[in-house]
C-alpha positions in Angstrom: 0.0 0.0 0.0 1.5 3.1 -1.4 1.4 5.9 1.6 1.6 9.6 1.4 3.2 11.9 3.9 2.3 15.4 4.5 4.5 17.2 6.4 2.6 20.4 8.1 3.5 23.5 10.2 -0.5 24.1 10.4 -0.2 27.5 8.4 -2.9 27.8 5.3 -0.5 27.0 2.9 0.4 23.7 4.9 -3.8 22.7 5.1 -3.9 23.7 1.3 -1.1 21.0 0.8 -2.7 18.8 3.1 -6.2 18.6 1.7 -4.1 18.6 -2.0 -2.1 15.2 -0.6 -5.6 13.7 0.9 -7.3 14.0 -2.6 -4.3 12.4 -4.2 -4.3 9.8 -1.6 -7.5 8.9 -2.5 -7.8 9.0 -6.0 -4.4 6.4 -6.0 -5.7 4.6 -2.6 -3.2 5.3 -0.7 -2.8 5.8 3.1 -1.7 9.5 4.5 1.0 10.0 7.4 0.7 13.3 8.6 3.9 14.8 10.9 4.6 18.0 12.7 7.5 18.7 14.1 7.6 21.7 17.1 10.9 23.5 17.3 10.4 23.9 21.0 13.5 25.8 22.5 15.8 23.8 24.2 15.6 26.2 27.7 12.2 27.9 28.9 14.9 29.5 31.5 16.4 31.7 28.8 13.1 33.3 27.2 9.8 34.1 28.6 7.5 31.6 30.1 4.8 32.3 28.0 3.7 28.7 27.1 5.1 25.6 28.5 6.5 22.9 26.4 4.0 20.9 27.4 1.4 23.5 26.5 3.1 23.5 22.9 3.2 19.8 22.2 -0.5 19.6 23.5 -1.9 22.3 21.1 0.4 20.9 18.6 -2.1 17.5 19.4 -4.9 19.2 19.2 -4.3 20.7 15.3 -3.0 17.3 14.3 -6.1 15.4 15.7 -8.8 18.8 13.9 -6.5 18.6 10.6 -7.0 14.3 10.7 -10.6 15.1 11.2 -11.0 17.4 8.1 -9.4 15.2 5.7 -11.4 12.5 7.3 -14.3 14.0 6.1 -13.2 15.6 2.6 -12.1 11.8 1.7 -15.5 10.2 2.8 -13.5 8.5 5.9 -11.9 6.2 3.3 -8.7 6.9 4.2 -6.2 5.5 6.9 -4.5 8.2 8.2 -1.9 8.1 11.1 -0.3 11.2 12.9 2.3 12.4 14.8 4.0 15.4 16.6 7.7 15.0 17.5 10.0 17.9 18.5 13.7 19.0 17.3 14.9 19.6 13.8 12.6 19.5 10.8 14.8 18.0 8.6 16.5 15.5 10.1 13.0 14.5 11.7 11.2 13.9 8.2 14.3 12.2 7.1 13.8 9.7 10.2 10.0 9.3 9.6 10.5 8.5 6.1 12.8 5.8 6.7 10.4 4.3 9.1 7.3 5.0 6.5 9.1 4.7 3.0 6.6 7.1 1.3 5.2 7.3 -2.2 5.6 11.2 -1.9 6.0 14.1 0.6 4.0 16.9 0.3 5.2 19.9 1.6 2.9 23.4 1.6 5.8 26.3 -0.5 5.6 28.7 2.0 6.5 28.7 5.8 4.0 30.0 8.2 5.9 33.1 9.5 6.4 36.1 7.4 10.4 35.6 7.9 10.1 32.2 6.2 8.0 33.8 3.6 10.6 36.0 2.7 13.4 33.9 2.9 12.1 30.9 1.6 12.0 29.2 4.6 13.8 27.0 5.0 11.9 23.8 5.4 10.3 23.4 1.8 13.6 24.4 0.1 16.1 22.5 1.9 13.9 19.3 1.7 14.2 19.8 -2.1 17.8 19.9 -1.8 18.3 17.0 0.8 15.3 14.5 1.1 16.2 12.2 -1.1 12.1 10.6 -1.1 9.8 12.4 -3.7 8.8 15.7 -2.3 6.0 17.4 -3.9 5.6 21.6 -2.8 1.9 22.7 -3.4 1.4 26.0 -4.1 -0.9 27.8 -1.7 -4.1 28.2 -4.0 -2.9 24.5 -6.5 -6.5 22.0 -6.2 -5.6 18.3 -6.6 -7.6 16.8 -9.9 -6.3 13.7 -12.2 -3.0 14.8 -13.4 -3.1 14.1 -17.1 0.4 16.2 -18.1 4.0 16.1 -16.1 6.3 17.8 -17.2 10.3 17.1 -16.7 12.8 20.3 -16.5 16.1 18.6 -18.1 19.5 20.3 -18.4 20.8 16.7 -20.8 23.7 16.7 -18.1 25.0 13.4 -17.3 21.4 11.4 -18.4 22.9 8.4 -17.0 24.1 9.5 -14.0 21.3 11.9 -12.5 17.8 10.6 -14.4 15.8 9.1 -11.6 14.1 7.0 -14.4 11.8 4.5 -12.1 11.0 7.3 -10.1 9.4 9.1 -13.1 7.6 6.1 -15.1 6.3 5.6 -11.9 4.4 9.1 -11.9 3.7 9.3 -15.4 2.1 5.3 -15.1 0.0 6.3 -12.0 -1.9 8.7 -13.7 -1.5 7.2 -17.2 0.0 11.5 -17.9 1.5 12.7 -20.8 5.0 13.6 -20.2 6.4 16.5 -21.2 10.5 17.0 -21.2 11.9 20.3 -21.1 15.0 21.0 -22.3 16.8 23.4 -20.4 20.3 23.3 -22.1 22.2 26.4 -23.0 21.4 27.0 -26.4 24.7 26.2 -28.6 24.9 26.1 -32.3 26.4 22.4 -32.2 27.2 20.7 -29.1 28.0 16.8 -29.6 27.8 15.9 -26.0 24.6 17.5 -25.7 23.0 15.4 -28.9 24.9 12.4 -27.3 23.1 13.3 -23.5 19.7 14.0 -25.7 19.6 10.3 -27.4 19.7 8.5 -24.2 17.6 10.6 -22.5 15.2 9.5 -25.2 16.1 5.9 -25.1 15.5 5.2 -21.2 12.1 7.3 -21.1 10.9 5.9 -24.5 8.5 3.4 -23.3 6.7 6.0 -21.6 6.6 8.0 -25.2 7.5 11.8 -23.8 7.2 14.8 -25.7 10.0 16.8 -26.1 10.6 20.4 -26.2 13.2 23.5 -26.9 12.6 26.4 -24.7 13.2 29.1 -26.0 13.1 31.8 -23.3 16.6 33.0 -22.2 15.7 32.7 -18.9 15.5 29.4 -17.7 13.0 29.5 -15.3 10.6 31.9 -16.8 10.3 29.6 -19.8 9.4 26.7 -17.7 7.1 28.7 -15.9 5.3 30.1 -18.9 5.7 26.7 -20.8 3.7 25.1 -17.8 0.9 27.5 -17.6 0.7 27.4 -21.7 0.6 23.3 -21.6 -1.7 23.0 -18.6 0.5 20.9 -16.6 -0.6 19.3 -13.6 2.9 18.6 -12.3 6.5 19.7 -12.5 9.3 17.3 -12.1 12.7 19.1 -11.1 15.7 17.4 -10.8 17.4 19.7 -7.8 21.6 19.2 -8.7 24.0 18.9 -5.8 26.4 22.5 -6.1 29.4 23.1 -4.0 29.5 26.4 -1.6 30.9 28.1 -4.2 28.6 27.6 -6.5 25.5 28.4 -4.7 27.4 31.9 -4.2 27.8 32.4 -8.0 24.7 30.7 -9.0 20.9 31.0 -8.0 19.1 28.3 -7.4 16.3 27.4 -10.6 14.7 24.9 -7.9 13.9 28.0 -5.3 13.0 30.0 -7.8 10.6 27.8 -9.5 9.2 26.5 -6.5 8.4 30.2 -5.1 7.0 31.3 -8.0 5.6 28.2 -10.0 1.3 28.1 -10.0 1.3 24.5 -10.0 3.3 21.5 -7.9 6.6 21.2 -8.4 7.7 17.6 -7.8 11.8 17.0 -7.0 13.3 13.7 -7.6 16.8 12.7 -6.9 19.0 10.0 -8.5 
């Protein structure tokens, strides 16, 4: 039985992403795990006692238990849905969770509940990108769950072989019985032998799922996937977040924060 974890700070873009994962869940008949973690500080002695920890990991119950409840009863109480709250690090947390649950897919609401993480990406949705090597889907606060019929794949043809998650995405595009869509991303060269090479076996290992492919033409990168996905109608977006040194975050920006800030619809990242 395939299972679904949402992973929620109880903000509205977290319940969107919830009640996005339940209908998913239910349209593949899957069971939902929902976690929470509460960064509760380490020392009440040091800050205010305003709440207790206690009083923190029994409200944190409480919206677990009301958010079961409603997703419950969107889903017709078909669903088996387990819970739980757990305190420290987000991160390593979910990582330890999804050893234990091995899920079909995180999903993840894109933006954090306080402003900060709004502005700064928060951390949580964009480092899981980065680092969870599970699926992780990011829903967009207002994205509605219906039958995906069209994925589409952002590809650089860089090292095919080496950094195509191939199972992972036949998996997707069989579940749904979607169209897939492959984006080429490349930087746009008159002749580039490598890239041809890269392009051909990209083709081979995804032909029995008969993609589409595409040129973007836009010279930025992520506005052409962006515009390219609202033009097609896709349901989903596959990214394939690359593993850069220090350095190269520095001279770089990241296309997966970008898109996943600004994209209307899912963004799905898969890692090899």
């Amino acid at each position: 039985m395939k299972t679904i974890l949402i992973a929620t700070d109880f903000s509205a873009a977290a319940s969107n992403a919830a009640r996005y994962a339940a209908d998913m869940a239910y349209a593949l008949h899957a069971d939902i795990f929902i976690l929470h973690v509460s960064n509760v500080p380490v020392s009440f002695s040091e800050i205010p006692a305003v709440v207790t920890e206690q009083e923190i990991m029994l409200n944190a119950e409480e919206d677990i238990s009301r958010l079961k409840q409603e997703l419950m009863k969107t889903t017709k109480g078909e669903l088996n849905i387990r819970t739980e709250v757990t305190t420290g690090n987000f991160l390593p947390n979910l990582k330890e969770i999804c050893t234990l649950v091995k899920p079909y897919v995180v999903v993840i609401g894109s933006q954090g509940k306080s402003a900060v993480e709004r502005i700064f990406f928060g951390s949580h949705a964009e480092h899981a990108m980065q680092h969870l090597t599970w699926p992780l889907i990011t829903v967009p606060p207002k994205a509605k769950f219906g039958w995906i019929k069209k994925i589409g794949l952002a590809c650089s043809f860089d090292h095919v072989a080496e950094t195509t998650p191939v199972d992972e995405i036949k998996r997707l595009v069989r579940d749904f019985n979607a169209e897939l869509h492959v984006l080429n991303t490349a930087k746009k060269e008159k002749y580039n032998p490598e890239l041809v090479f890269q392009s051909g076996l990209l083709q081979e290992i995804l032909k029995d799922v008969k993609p589409y492919y595409h040129l973007l033409e836009s010279a930025d990168i992520d506005e052409g996937i962006m515009e390219f996905a609202e033009t097609n109608h896709l349901d989903l977006l596959v990214v394939l977040p690359g593993r850069h040194s220090f350095l190269d975050k520095l001279i770089h920006k990241s296309h997966t924060k970008q898109l996943v800030l600004y994209s209307h619809i899912p963004v799905v990242a898969l890692h090899r």
